[in-house]
Short mmCIF file of the C-alpha atoms (twelve columns), coordinates in Angstrom:
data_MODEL
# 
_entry.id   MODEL 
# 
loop_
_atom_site.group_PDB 
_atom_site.id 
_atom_site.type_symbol 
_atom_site.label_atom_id 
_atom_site.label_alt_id 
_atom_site.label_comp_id 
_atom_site.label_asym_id 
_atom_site.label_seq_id 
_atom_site.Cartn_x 
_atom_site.Cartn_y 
_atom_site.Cartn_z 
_atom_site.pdbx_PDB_model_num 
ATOM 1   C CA . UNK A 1   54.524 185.402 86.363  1 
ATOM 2   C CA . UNK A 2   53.152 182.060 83.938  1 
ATOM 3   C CA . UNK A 3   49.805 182.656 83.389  1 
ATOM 4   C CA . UNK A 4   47.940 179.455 84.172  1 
ATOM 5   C CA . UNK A 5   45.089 178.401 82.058  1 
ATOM 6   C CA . UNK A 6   42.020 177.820 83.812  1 
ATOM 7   C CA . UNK A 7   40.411 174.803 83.334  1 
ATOM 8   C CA . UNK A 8   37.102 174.816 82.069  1 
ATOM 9   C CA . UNK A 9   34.153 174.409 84.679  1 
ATOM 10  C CA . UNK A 10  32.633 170.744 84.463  1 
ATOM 11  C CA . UNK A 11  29.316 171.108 82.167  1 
ATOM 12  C CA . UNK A 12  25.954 170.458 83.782  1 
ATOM 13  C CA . UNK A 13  23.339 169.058 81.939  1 
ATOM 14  C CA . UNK A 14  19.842 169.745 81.996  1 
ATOM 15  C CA . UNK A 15  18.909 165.920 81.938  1 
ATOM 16  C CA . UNK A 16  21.488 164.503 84.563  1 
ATOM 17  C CA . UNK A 17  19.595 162.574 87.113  1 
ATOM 18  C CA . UNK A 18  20.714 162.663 90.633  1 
ATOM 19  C CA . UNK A 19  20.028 160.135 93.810  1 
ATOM 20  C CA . UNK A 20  18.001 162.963 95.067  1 
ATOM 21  C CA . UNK A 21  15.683 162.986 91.636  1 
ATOM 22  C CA . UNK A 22  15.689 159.252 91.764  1 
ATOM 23  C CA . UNK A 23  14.370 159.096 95.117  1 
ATOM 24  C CA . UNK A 24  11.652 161.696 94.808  1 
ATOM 25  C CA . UNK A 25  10.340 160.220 91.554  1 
ATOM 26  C CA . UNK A 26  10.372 156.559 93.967  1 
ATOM 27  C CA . UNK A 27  8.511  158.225 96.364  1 
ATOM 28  C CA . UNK A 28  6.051  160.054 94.150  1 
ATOM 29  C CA . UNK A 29  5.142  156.830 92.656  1 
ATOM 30  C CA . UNK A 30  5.198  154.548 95.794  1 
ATOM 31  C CA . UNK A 31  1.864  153.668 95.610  1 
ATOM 32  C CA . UNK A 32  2.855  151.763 92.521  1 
ATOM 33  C CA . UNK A 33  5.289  149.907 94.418  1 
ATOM 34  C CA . UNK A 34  3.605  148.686 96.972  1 
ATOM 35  C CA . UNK A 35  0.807  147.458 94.430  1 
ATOM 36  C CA . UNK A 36  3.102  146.012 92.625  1 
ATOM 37  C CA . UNK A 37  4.566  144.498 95.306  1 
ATOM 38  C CA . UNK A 38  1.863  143.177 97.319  1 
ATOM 39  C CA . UNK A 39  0.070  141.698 94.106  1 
ATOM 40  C CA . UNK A 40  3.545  139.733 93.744  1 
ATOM 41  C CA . UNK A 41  3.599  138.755 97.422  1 
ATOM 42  C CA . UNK A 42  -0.043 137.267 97.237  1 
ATOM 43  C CA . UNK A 43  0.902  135.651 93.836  1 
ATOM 44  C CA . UNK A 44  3.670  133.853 95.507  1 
ATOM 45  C CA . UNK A 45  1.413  132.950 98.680  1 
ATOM 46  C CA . UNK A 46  -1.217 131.618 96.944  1 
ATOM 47  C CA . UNK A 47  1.035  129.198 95.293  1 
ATOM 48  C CA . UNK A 48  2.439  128.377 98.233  1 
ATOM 49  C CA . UNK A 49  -0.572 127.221 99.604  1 
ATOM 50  C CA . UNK A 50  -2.377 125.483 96.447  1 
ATOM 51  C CA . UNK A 51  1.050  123.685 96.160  1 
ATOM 52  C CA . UNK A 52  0.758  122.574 99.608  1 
ATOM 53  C CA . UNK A 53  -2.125 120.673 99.020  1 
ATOM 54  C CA . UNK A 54  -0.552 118.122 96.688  1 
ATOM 55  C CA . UNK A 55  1.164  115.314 99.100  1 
ATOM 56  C CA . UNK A 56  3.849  113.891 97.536  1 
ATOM 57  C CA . UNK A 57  5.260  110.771 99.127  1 
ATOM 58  C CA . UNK A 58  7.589  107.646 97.878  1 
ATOM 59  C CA . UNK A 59  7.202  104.146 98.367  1 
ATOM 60  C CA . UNK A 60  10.132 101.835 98.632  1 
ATOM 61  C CA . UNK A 61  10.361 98.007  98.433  1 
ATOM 62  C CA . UNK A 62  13.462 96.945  99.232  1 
ATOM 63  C CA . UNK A 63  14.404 92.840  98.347  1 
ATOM 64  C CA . UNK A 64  17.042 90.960  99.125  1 
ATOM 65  C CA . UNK A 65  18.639 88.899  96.225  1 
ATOM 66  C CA . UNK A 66  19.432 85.620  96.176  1 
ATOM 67  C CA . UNK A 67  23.239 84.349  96.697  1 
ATOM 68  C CA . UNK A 68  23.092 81.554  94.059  1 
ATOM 69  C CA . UNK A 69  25.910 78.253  95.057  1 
ATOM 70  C CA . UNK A 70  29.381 77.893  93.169  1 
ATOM 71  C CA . UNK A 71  28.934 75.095  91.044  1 
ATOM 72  C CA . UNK A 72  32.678 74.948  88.714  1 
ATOM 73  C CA . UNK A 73  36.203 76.282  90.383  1 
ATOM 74  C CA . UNK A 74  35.643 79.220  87.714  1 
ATOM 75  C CA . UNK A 75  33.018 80.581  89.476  1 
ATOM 76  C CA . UNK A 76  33.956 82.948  92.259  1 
ATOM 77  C CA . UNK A 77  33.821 81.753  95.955  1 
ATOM 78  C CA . UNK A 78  34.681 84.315  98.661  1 
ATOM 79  C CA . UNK A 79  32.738 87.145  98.525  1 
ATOM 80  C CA . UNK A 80  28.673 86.675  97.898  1 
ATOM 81  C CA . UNK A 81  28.529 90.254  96.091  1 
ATOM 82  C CA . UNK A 82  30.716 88.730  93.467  1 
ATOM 83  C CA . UNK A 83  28.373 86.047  92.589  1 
ATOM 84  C CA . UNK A 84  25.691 88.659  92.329  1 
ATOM 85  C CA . UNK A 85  26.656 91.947  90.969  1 
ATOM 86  C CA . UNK A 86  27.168 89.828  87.760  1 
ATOM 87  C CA . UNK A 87  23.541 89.299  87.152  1 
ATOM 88  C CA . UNK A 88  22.044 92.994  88.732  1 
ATOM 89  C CA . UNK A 89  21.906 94.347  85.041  1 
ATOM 90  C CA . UNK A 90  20.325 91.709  83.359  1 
ATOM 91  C CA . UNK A 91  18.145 91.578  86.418  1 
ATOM 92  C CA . UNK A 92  16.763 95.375  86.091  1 
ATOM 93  C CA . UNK A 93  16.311 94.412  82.664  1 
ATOM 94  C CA . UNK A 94  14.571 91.801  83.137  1 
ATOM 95  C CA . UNK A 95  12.470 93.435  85.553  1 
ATOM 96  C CA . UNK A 96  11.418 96.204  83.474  1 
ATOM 97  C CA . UNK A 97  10.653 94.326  80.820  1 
ATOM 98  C CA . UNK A 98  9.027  91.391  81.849  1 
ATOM 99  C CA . UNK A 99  7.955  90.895  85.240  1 
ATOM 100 C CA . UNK A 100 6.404  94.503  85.580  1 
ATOM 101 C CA . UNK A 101 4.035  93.887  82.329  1 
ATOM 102 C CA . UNK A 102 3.216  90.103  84.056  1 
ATOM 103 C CA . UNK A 103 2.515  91.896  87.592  1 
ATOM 104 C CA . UNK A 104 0.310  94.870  85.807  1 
ATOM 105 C CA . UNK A 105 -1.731 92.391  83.863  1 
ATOM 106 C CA . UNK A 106 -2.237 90.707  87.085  1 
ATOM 107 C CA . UNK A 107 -3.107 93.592  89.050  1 
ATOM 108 C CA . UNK A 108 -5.722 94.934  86.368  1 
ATOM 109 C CA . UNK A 109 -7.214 91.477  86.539  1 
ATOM 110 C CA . UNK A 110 -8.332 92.382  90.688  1 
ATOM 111 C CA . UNK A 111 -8.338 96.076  90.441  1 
ATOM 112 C CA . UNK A 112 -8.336 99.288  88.215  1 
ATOM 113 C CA . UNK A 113 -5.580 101.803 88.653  1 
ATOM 114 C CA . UNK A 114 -2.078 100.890 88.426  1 
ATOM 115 C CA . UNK A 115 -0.037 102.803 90.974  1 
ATOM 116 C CA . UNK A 116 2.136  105.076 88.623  1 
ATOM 117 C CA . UNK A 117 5.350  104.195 88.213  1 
ATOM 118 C CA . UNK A 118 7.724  101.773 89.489  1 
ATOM 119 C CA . UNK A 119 11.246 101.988 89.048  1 
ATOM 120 C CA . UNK A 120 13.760 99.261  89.895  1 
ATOM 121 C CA . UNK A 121 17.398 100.152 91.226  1 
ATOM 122 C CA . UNK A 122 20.383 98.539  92.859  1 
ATOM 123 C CA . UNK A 123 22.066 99.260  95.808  1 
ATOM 124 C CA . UNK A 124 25.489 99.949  95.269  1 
ATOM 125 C CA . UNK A 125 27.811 97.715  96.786  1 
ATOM 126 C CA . UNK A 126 25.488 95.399  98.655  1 
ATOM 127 C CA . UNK A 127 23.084 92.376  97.467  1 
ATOM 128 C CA . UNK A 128 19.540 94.544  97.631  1 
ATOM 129 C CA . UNK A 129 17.236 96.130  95.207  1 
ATOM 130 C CA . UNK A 130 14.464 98.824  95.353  1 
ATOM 131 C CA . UNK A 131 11.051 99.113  94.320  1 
ATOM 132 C CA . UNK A 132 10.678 102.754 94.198  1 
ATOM 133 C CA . UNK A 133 6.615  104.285 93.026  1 
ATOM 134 C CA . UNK A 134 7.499  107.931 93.322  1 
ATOM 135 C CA . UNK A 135 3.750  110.457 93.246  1 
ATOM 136 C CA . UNK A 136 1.254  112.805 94.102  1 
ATOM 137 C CA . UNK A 137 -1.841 111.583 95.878  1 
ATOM 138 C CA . UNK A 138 -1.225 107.530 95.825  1 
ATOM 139 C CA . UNK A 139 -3.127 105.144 97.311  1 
ATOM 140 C CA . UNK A 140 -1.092 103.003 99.593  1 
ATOM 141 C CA . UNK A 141 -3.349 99.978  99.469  1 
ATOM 142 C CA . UNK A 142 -3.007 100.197 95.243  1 
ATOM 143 C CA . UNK A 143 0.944  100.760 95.744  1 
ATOM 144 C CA . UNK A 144 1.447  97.581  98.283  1 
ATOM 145 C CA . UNK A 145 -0.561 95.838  96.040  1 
ATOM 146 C CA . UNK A 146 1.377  96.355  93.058  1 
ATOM 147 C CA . UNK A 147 4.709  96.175  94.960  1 
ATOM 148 C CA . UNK A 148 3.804  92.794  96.221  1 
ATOM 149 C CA . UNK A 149 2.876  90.968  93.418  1 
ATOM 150 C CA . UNK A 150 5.922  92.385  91.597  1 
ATOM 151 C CA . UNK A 151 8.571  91.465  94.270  1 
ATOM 152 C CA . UNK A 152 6.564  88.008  94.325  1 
ATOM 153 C CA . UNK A 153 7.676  87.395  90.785  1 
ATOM 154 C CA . UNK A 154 11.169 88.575  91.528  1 
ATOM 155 C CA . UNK A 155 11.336 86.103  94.321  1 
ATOM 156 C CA . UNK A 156 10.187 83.103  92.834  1 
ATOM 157 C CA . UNK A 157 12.225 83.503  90.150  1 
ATOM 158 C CA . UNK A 158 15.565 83.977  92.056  1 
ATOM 159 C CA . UNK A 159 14.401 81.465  94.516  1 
ATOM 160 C CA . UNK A 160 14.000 78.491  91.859  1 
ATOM 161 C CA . UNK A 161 16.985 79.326  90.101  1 
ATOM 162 C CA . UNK A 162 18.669 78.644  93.453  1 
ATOM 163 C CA . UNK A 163 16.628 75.619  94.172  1 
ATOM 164 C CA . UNK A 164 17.765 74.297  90.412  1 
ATOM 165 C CA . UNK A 165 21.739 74.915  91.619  1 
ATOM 166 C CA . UNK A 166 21.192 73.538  95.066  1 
ATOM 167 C CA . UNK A 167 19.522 70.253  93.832  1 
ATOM 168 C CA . UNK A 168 22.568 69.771  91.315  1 
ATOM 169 C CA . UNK A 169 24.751 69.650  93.733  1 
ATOM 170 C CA . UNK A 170 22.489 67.490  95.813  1 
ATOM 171 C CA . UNK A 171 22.466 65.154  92.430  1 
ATOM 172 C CA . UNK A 172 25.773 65.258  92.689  1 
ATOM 173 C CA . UNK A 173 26.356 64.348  96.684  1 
ATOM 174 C CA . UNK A 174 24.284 61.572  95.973  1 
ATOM 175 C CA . UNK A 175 26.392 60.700  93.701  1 
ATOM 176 C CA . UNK A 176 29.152 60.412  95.492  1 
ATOM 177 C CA . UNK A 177 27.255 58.428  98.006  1 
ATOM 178 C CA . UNK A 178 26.562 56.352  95.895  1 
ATOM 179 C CA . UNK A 179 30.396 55.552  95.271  1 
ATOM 180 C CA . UNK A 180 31.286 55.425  98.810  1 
ATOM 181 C CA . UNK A 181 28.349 53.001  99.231  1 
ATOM 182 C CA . UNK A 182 29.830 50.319  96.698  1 
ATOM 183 C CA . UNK A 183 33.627 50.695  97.168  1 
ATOM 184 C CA . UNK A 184 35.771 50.033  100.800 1 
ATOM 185 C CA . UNK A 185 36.411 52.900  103.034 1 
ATOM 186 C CA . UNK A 186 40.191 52.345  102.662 1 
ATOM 187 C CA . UNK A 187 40.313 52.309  98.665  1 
ATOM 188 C CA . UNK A 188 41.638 55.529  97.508  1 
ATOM 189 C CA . UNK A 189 38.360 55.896  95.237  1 
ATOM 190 C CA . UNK A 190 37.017 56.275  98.383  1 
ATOM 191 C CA . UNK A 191 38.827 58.924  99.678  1 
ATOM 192 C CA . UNK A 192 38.373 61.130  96.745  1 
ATOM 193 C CA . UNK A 193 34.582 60.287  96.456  1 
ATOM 194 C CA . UNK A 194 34.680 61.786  100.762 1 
ATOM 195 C CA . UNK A 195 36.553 65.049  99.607  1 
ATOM 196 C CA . UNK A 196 34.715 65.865  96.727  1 
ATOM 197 C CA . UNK A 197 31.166 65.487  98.866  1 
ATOM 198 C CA . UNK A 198 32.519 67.487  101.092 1 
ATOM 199 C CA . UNK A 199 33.755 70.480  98.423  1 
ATOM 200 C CA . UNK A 200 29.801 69.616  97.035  1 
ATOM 201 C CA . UNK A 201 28.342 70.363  100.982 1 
ATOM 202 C CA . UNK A 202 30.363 73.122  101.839 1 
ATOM 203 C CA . UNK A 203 29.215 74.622  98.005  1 
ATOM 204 C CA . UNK A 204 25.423 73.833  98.845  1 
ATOM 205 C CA . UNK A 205 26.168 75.903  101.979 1 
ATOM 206 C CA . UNK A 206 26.771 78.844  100.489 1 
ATOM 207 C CA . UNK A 207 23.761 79.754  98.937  1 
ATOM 208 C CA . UNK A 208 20.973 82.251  100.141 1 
ATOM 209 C CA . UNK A 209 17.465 82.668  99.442  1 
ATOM 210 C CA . UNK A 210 16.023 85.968  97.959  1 
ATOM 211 C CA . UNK A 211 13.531 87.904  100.446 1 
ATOM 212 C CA . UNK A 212 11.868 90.723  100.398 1 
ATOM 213 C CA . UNK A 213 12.651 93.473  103.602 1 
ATOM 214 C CA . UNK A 214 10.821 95.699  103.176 1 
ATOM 215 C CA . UNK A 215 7.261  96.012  101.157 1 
ATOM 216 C CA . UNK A 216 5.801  99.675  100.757 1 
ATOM 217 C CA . UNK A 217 7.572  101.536 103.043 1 
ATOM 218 C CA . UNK A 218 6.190  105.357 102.514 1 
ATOM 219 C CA . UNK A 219 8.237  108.368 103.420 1 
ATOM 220 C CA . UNK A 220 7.522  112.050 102.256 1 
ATOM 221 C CA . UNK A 221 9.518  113.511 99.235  1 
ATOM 222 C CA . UNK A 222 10.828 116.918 100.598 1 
ATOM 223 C CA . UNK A 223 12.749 117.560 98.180  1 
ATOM 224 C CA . UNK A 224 10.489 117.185 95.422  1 
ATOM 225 C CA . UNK A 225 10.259 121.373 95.091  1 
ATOM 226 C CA . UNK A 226 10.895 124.527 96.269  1 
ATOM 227 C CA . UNK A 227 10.672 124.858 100.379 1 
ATOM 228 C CA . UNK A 228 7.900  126.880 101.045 1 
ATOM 229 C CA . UNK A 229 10.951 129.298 102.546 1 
ATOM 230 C CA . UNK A 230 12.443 129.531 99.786  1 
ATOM 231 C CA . UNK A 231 9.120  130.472 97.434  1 
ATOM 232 C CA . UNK A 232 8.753  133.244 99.678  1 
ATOM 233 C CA . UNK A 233 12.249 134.778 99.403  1 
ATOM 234 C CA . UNK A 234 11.805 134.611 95.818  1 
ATOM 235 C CA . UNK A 235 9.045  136.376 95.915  1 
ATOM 236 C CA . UNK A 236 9.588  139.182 98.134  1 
ATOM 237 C CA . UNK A 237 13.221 139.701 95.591  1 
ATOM 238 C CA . UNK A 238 10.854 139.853 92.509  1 
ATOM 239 C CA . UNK A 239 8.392  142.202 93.836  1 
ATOM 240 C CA . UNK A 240 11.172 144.561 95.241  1 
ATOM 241 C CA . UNK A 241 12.305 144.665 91.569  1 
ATOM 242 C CA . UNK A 242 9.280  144.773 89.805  1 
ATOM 243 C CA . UNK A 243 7.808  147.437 92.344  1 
ATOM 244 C CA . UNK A 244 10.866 149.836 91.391  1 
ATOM 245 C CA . UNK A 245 10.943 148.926 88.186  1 
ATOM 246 C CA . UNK A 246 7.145  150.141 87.868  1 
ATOM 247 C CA . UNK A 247 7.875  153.439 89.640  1 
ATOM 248 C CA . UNK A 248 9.912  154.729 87.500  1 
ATOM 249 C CA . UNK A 249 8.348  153.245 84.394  1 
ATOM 250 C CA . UNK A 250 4.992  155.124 85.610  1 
ATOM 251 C CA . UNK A 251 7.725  158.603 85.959  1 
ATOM 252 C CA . UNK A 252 8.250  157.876 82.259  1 
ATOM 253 C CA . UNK A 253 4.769  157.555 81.159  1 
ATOM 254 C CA . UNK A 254 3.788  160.887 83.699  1 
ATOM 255 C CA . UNK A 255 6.609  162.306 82.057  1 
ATOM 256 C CA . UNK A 256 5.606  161.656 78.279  1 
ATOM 257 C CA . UNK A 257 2.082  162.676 78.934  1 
ATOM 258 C CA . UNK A 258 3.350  166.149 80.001  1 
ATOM 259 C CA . UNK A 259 5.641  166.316 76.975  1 
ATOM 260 C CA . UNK A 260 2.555  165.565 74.273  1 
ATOM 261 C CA . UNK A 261 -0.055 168.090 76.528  1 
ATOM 262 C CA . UNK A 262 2.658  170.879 75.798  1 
ATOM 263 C CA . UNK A 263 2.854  169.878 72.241  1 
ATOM 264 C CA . UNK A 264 -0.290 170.143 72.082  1 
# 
């Protein structure tokens, strides 16, 4: 008969920790815990609720721009967005740097407080552009104010831009009636001077003034922060942690106190 070797009995150590030694050292300290975790519980309440005070809201002017009249056969004719997309950057620029000084200069002249701050976008894919005064605590009558005298300069600009196109082409359908007026209606000068009025009319047609749709329309920013939901989850997740976390850190500290009253 082989005599088997006996394996060796798995060593036990004096400092192994079992889930039975962690959960008596949680429950000895519990108290910590729940300090712990209700101080991080009211922490996260009370910011819920000083937060909550704060009403943050977004007005939105929304203007219509203006479809300006094909003037040379270069210029596109079919689709309106084509003859304004072109000028939407130049536009913003515009905007941002010279009608929005002209309109606060105008406002501080009535009133003190300029609104914050107004941004100007485009809508993508369609002839419109928004005012946009994002905040905390605005005053709607300051923020209409401001938005209107803004989109006021942004209208009367696009507007007489397309009143300068339009009345070229009137100059030049008077023109033309001018031609028909001193040559026969059978002459072949007349007959082009009829078709090229009409190509003028049916150009003079297809412009559109700018508008505004829209002036200070407030709606509430929700998601401007954390949900209130969302806070609290967070919250009851940290102080789960840091309650454990200060249980057994308060073991350690019992335990190193015993060790230095021995030593001593």
């Amino acid at each position: 008969m082989t005599d088997q070797k006996q394996q060796p009995p798995h060593p036990y150590y004096d400092d192994e920790i079992s889930l039975v030694d962690l959960a008596t050292t949680f429950i000895r300290h519990r108290r910590v815990f729940y300090a712990v975790f209700v101080l991080v519980m009211v922490a996260a309440l009370a910011f819920v609720l000083l937060r909550g005070h704060e009403e943050t809201s977004q007005y939105t002017t929304t203007l219509q721009l203006s479809v300006l009249p094909v003037l040379g056969d270069s210029e596109p004719t079919g689709d309106n967005q084509m003859r304004v997309d072109g000028r939407v950057p130049t536009l913003l620029a515009k905007i941002n740097s010279h009608w929005l000084p002209i309109a606060r200069e105008q406002f501080n002249q009535e009133q003190d407080g300029w609104p914050g701050t107004i941004r100007a976008e485009a809508v993508e894919d369609t002839q419109l552009i928004r005012l946009i005064s994002p905040g905390t605590n605005l005053s709607e009558e300051s923020v209409r104010e401001a938005h209107r005298l803004l989109a006021g300069l942004i209208i009367n600009a696009q507007n007489e831009r397309l009143a300068q196109r339009t009345n070229l082409l009137e100059q030049q359908i008077q023109a033309m009636n001018a031609i028909l007026e001193s040559r026969s209606p059978e002459s072949l000068v007349a007959a082009q001077a009829i078709e090229t009025r009409t190509e003028l009319q049916q150009k003079a047609a297809t412009g559109e003034p700018a508008e505004v749709l829209s002036l200070a329309s407030k709606s509430d920013n929700t998601d401007s922060g954390p949900s209130m939901k969302l806070i609290l989850a967070l919250g009851i997740v940290l102080g789960l942690m840091l309650g454990i976390f200060a249980a057994f850190v308060a073991e350690f500290g019992s335990q190193v106190r015993q060790a230095m009253k021995k030593r001593g």
